[in-house]
Every structure is written in structure tokens, then in C-alpha cells.
KEGU-124681 format. One record per residue: residue in three letters; x, y, z of N, C-alpha, C in turn. Coordinates in steps of 0.001 Angstrom, whole numbers, plus 500000, padded with zeros to 6 digits. Example, Ala and Ser with C-alpha at 12.3 -4.5 7.8 and 13.67 -1.06 7.14 Angstrom:
<nodes>
ALA513190494310507800512300495500507800513200496700507800/SER512850497750507080513670498940507140512900500030507870/
</nodes>
This chain:
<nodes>
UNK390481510313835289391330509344834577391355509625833075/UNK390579510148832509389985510196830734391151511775830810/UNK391049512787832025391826513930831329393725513315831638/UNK393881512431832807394997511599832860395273511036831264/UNK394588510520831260394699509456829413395250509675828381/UNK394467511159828234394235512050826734395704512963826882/UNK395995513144828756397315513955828567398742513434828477/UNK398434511859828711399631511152828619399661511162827053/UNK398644510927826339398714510637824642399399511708824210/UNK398733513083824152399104514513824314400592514476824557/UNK401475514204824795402886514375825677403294512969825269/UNK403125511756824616403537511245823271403514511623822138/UNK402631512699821784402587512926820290403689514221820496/UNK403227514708821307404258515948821369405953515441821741/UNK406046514232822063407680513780822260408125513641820832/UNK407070512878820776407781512548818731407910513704818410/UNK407308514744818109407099515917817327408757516530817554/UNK409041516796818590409974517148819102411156516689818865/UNK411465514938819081412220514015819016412613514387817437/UNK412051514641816451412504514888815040413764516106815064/UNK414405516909816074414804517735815615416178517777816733/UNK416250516709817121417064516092818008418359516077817036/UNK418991516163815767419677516248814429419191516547813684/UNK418164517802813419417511518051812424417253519144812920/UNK418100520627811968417581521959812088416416522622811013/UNK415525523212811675414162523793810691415112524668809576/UNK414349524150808402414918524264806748414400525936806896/UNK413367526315806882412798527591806460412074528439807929/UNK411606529570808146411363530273808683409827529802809006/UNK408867528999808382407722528382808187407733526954809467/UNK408649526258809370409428524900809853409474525523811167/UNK410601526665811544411152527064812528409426527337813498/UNK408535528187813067407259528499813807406799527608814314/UNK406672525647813568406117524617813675406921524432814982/UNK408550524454815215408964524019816119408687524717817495/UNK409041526204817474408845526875818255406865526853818844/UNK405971526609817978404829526028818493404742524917819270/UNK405844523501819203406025522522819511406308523076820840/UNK407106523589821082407971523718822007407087524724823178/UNK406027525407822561405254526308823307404152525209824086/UNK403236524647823065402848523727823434403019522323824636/UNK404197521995824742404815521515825855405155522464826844/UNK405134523148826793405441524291827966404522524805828758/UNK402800524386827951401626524822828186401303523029829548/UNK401664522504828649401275520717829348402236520597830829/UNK402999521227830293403607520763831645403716522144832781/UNK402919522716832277402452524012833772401276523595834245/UNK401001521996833514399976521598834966400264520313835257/UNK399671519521836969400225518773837439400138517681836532/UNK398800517679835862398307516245835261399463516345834253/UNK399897517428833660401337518017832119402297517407832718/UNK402509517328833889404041517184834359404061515710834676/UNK403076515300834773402954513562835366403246512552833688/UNK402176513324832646402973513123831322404223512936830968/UNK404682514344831100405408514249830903406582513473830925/UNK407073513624832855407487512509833005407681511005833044/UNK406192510671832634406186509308831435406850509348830158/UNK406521510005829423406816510144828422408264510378827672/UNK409044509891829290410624510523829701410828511592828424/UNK410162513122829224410688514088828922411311514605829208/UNK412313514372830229413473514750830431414573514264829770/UNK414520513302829465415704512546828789415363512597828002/UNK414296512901826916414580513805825503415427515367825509/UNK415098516085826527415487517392826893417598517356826976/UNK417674516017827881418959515968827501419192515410826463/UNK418923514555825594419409514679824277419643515685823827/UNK418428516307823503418550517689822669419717518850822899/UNK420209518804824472420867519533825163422221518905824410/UNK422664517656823949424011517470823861424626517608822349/UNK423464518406821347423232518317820237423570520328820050/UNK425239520684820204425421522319820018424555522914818728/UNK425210522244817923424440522952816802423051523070816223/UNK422538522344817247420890522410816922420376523870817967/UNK419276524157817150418416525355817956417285524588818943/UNK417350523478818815416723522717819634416959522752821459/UNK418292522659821241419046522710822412418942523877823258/UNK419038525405822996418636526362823587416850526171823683/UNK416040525631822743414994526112823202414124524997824169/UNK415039523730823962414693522800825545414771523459826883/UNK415681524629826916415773525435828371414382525647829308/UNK413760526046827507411899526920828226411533525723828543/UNK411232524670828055411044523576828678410833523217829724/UNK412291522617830072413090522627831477412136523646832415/UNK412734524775831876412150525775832757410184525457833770/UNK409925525902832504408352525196832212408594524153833353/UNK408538523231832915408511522231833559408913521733835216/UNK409681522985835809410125522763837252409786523908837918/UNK408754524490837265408164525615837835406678525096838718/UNK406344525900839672405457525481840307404404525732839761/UNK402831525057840246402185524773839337401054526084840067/UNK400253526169839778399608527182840542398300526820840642/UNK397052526374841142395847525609841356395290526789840887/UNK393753526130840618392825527080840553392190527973841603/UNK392121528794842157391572529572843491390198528620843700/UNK389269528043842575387940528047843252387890526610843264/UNK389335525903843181389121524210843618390122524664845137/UNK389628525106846166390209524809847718390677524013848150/UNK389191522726847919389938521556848502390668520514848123/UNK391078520587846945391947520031846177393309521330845772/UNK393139522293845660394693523321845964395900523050846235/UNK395913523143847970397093522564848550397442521439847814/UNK396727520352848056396973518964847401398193519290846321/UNK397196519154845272397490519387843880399126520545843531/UNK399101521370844849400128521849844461401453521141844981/UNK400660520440846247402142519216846661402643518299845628/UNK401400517769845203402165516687843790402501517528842731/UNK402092518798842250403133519390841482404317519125841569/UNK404774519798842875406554519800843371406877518894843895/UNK406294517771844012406766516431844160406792516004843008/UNK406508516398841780406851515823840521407918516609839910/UNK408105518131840239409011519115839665409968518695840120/UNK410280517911841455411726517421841824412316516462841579/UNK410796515586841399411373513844840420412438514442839483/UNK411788515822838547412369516312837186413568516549837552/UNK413971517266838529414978517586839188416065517017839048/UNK416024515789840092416939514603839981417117514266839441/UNK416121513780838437416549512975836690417514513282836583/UNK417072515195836089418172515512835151419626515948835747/UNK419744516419837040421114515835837622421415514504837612/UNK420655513482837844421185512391837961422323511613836518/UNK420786512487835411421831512130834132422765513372833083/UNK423692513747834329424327514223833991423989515828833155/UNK422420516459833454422428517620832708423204518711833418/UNK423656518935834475424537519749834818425427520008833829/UNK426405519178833491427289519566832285426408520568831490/UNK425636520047830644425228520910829557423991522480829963/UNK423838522380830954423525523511831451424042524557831872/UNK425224523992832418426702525011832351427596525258831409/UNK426934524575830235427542524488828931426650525716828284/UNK425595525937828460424546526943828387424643528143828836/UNK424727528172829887425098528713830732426064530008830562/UNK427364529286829826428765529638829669428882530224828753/UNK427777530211827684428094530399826121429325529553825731/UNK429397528510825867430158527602825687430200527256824021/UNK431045526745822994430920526477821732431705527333820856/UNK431420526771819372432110527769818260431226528280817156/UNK431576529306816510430858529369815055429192529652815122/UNK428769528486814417426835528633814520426653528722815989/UNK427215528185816631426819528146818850426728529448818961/UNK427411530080818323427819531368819304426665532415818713/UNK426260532292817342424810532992816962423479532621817538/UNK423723531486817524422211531121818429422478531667820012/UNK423340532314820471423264532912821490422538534345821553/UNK423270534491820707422816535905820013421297536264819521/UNK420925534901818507419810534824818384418401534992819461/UNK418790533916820465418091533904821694418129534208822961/UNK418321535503823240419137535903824281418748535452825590/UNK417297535274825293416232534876826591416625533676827239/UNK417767533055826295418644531997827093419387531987828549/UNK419666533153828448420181533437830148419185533608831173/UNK418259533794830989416864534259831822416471532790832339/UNK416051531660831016416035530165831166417048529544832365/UNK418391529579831757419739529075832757419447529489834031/UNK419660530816834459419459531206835854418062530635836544/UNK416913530823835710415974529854836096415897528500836678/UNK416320527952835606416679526586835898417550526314836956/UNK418471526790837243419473527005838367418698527017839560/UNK418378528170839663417262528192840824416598527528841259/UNK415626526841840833414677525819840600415546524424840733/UNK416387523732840438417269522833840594417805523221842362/UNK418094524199842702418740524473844339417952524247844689/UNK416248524689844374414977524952845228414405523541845546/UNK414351522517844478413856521491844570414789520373845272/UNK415783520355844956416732519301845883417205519781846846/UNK416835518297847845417059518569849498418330519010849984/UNK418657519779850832419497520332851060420508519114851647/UNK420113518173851878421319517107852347420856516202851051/UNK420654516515850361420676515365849038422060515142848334/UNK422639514005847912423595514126847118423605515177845658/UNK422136515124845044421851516045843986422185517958844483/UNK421761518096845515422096519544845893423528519943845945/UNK424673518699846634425912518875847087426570518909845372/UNK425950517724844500426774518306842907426534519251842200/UNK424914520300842922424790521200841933425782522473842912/UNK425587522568844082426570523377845260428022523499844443/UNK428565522210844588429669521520843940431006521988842772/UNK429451522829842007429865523483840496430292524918840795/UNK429784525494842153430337526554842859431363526593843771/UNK431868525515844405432664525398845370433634525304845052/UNK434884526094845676436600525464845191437116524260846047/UNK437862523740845319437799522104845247439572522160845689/UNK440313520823846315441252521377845647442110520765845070/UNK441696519526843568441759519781842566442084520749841516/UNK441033521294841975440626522273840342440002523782841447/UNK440856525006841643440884525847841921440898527103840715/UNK439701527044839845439979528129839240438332527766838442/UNK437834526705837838436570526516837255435525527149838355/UNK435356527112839274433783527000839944433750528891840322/UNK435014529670839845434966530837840090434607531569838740/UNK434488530893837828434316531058836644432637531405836852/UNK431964529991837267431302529807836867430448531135838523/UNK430637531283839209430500532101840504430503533574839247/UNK431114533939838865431768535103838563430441535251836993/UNK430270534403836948429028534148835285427424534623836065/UNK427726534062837454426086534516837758425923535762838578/UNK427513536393839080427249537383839605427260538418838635/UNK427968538522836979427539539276836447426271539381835553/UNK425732538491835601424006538029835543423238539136836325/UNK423540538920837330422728539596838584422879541179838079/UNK424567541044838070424689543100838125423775543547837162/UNK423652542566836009423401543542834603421777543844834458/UNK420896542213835295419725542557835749419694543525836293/UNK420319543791837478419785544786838560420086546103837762/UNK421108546435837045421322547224836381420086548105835716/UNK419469547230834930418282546888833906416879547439834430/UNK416648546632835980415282547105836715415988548793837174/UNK417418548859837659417957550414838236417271551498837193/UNK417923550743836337416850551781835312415717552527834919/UNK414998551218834750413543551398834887412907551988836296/UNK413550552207837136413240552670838558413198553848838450/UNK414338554319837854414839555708837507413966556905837008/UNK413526556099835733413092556133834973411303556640835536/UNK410539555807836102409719555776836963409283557171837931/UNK410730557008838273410721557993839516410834559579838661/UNK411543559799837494411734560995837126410539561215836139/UNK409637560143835786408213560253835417407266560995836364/UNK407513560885837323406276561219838476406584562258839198/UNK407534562913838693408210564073839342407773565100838273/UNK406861564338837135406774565677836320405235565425835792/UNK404667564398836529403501564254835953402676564559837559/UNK400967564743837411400532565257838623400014563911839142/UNK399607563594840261399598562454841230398688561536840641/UNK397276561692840038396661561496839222397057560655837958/UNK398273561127837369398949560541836177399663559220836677/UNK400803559355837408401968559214838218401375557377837922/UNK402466556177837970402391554676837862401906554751839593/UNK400385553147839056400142552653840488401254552000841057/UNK401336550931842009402184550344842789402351549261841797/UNK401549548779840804400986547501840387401922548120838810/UNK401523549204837795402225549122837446403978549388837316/UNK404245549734838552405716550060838313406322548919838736/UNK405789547887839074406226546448839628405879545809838063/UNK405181545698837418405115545475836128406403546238835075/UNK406545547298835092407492547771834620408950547332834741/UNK409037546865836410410029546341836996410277544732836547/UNK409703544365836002409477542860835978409585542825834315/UNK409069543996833305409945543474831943410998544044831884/UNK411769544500832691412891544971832714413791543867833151/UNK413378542526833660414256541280834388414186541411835806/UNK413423542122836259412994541699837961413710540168838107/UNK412470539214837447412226538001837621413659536876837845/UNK414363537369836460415401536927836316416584537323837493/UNK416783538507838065417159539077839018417360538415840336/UNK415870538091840468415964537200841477416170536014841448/UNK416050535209840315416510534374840538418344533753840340/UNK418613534824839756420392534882840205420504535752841495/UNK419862535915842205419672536329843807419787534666844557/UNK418957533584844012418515532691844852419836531466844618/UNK420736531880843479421403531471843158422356531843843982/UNK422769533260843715424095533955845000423407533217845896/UNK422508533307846971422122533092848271422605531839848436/UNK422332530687847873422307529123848010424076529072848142/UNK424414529793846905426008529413846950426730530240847829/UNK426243531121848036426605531871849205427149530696850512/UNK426610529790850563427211529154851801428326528759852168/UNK428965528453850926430578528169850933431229529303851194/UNK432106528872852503432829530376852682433549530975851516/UNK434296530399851277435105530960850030434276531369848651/UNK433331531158848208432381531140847240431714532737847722/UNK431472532733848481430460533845849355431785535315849579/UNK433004534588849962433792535546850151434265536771848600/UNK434311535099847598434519535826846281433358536754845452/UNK431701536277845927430645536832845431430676538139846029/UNK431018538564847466431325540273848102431722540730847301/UNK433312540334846543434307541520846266433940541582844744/UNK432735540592843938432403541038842874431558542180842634/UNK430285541485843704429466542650844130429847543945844642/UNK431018543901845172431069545483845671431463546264844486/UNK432555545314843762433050546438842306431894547277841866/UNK430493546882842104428955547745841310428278548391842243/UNK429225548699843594428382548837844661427054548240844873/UNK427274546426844609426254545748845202426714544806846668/UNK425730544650847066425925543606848427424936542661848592/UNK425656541543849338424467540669849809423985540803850318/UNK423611542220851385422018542494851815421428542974850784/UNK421588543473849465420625544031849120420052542910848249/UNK421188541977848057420196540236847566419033539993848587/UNK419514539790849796418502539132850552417368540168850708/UNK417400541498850597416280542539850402415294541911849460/UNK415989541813847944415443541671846421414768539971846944/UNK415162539240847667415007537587847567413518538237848539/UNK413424538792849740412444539141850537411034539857849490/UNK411758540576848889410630541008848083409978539924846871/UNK410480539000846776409873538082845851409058536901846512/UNK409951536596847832409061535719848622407515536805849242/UNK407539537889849225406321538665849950405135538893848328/UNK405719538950847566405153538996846701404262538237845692/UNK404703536720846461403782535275845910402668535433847142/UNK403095536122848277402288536044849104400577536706849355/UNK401009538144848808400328538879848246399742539079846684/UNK398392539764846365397730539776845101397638541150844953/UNK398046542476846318397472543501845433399084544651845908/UNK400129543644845645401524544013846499401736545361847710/UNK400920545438848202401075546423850136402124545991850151/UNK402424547180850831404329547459851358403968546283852703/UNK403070546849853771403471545710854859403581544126854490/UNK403349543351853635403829541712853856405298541744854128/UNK405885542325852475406928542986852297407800543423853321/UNK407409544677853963408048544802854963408196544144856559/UNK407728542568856389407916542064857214408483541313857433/UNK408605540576856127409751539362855603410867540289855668/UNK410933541186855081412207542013855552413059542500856482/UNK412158542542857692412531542701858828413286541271859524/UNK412030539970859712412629539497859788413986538820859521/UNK414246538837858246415630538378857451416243539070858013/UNK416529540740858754417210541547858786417686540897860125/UNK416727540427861075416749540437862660417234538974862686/UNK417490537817861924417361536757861621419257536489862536/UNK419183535846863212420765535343863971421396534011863345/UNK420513533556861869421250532822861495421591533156860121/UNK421585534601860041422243534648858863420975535626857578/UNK420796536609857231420103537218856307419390536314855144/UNK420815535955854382421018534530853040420541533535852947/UNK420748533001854462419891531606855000418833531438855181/UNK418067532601856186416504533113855582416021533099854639/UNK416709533757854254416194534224852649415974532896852007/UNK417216531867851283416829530728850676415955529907851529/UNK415737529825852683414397529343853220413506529652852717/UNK413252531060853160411839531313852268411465531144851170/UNK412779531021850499412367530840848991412109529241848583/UNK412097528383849532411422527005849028409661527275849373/UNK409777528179849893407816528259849943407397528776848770/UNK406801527638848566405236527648847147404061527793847448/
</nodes>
């Protein structure tokens, strides 16, 4: 109860701190560190369960959308890590067992409270406002400035599909923003067409570094040559991470026929496909699974998805609600 106490206080002082910049951009380069510490700091509180239970007292989410409806603040892009932070799963300590499981259920039973909030109050808009590079003038430098903004969005995306129930009203409005309507036949392809070139430019990015890898070890002797461990490291500051999670994104929206039909003929322009999503989605679900990454976990989730009669995609975002 005393580390409950001290972390609810913790995650008041840190709302105020924050709350100051809600209309208020850092004057000097000195200011800017204070914030960006602020902002690290909450990011630290709420990657644990007792952080996230704070938090959500402390309605930190609905500071997060404030900040979000405020373009010209740098505030607003850097609520993303936040967000992010904050609906990410929590990860226990290995040597508390019998409290583990537990502890990681009320994590994601609190990461989805977060969830809903912030669909409920309306952060969709401004996440696809994010998203979009949406804005004028100063907006469009702080894009520039922070590029790691797209890495956040697709995150968050993910994590928003992952946590709301698949028959929830919250899942069908975030689905929703992908689906053609017929209303309005031309927005949700926009926004389809924003995460599939997300994906290409990741995959692009790790293609590289693969490359790269491979024509290393062709000239160095076996001895030299990257373990398994680091070329998956290599693969991962290259945007692995991000990769997949505009993978989990295609996959989810993938369900709408028409949505799924238009994500093929983007993907093929790069000679990509949605098996090789549900490949990349298999390798991320085998990979929480494992600590010292062996090809067999890997190649089993793979198989199955492959052999799967309801669908590769559908697998795949299954697996990917396991924490």
C-alpha cells in the first residue's frame, strides 16, 4: 500500500509538471531537457502495473488528450511515448512466479481501461491527426524534428486493436477509420494507404540491414560472422519493431474485404504480400516466447499460421493478443 501511495503522489506531481506545457512551449534548449525528462519519467511509471494504476487516477489520459489537441505545442508529439508507454505490456519480474501471471493480468486490464478512455474521448481524431502529418507551418517541423513519431502512431495503433475486444464498440470505431463507408468513400483509403507505406519503408529498412549482414559474413570467417542474437538486434534498430507493428495493423484491418483487397495491390507494387506479414507477425509472436531466439518456436507458429483454414491474418492477429 506505502509503494501504491508514494506512486499515486509520484503521477500527481508528474501531471502538474506536465500539465504546464499544455500552451506553453520550452523557451530554451535547457527547458526543452526538463520537459523531455518529464516526459521520460512518466514513461518509466507507467511500465509498471502499480505506474499505470496511477496513472490512471491521476486521469492521465485525459491530460494526454489535451495535449494532443494543442498542434503547435511539442508537447503533443511527445504525449505519443506516453500513450505508447503506457499501453504496453508490463513485464513481471522472473523471480516473483507467484505473483507474475497475476500482475501481468492487471497490467492489461489496466492498459485497456487506457484504451477505451482514450477512444471513448475521442483520441482517434488526433491520432490520425498524427498519424497523417496533418497541420501547417511550425506542425510540419516538429515532424521533422521527431521523426520517432511514426514508430509511436503505428504503436499505438496496434496496441489500441490489441486491447479492445473484438466485438467491442471501441474496436468497430477504431476498424471503422479503415473501412469504406458509403458516405465517405475515399478517407479510410487514405488512411489504409499511410500504414501500408509505413510498413514498405520499414521493411525496406530491416531489407537492408539483412543485406547488409549477409554480405558481412560472406567475407568474414565463421568465427567473426553476427550470432543469431546479434543480427536480430541489428534487425530491430533498423525498425523490426515498428514493422511489425504496422504488420498487426495490416492484419486487423485486413478483415474488411475491400480494405484487405486495397492493402494486396499496394503491397504488391514493392513486391510485398500478406503472407509475408503474417510470416513477420509469426516471428514476433515466437519471439516473446523465446529468450535465446531458436529457429524451432519460430518455425512452428509458422507453420501453423500457414496450415491454419481460417485464414493466415486471423491467426496471426490471434496470436498477437498473447502477452
Amino acid at each position: 500500500h506505502r509503494v501504491e501511495a508514494s506512486s499515486g503522489q509520484l503521477g500527481l506531481t508528474l501531471m502538474e509538471c506536465l500539465a504546464k506545457y499544455k500552451k506553453h512551449t520550452p523557451e530554451d534548449e535547457v527547458e526543452m531537457e526538463y520537459l523531455e525528462n518529464i516526459v521520460d519519467s512518466i514513461c518509466m511509471m507507467v511500465s509498471t502495473r502499480v505506474g499505470k494504476s496511477a496513472f490512471i487516477e491521476a486521469e492521465g489520459v485525459e491530460l494526454l488528450l489535451v495535449l494532443q489537441q494543442q498542434q503547435q505545442q511539442v508537447a503533443r508529439l511527445l504525449s505519443l511515448k506516453i500513450l505508447d508507454y503506457a499501453m504496453s505490456p508490463t513485464y513481471s519480474d522472473p523471480a516473483a512466479k507467484d505473483a507474475g501471471e497475476d500482475e501481468a493480468a492487471q497490467s492489461k486490464a489496466l492498459a485497456a481501461s487506457m484504451a477505451k478512455r482514450y477512444i471513448d474521448n475521442r483520441g482517434l481524431k488526433h491520432l490520425f491527426s498524427i498519424l497523417m502529418h496533418q497541420g501547417k507551418g511550425g506542425v510540419r517541423k516538429l515532424y521533422k524534428k521527431y521523426p520517432e513519431t511514426d514508430d509511436r502512431a503505428v504503436s499505438c495503433l496496434a496496441s489500441l486493436f490489441r486491447l479492445t475486444r473484438r466485438d467491442s464498440p471501441e474496436h468497430w470505431r477504431l476498424l471503422a477509420k479503415f473501412a469504406s463507408t458509403q458516405t465517405d468513400d475515399s478517407s479510410w483509403k487514405l488512411y489504409v494507404d499511410r500504414i501500408v507505406e509505413l510498413n514498405i519503408e520499414y521493411f525496406e529498412r530491416v531489407q537492408g540491414v539483412e543485406a547488409q549482414a549477409d554480405s558481412d559474413s560472406d567475407n568474414e570467417s565463421e568465427a567473426d560472422s553476427d550470432s543469431e542474437m546479434d543480427r536480430y538486434t541489428r534487425r530491430l534498430d533498423a525498425g523490426l519493431f515498428s514493422l511489425q507493428m504496422t504488420d498487426i495493423v495490416v492484419a486487423f484491418v485486413a478483415e474488411d474485404a475491400k480494405a484487405r483487397e486495397h492493402i494486396e495491390q499496394q503491397l504488391k507494387r514493392k513486391g510485398r504480400t500478406l503472407a509475408m506479414v503474417a510470416e513477420e507477425l509469426a516471428e514476433y509472436v515466437a519471439a516473446r516466447e523465446e529468450t535465446d531466439l531458436q529457429a524451432a518456436p519460430r518455425k512452428r507458429i509458422i507453420q501453423r499460421i500457414k496450415e491454419s483454414h481460417e485464414g493466415p491474418l486471423t491467426v496471426a492477429h490471434m496470436l498477437c493478443h498473447i502477452e
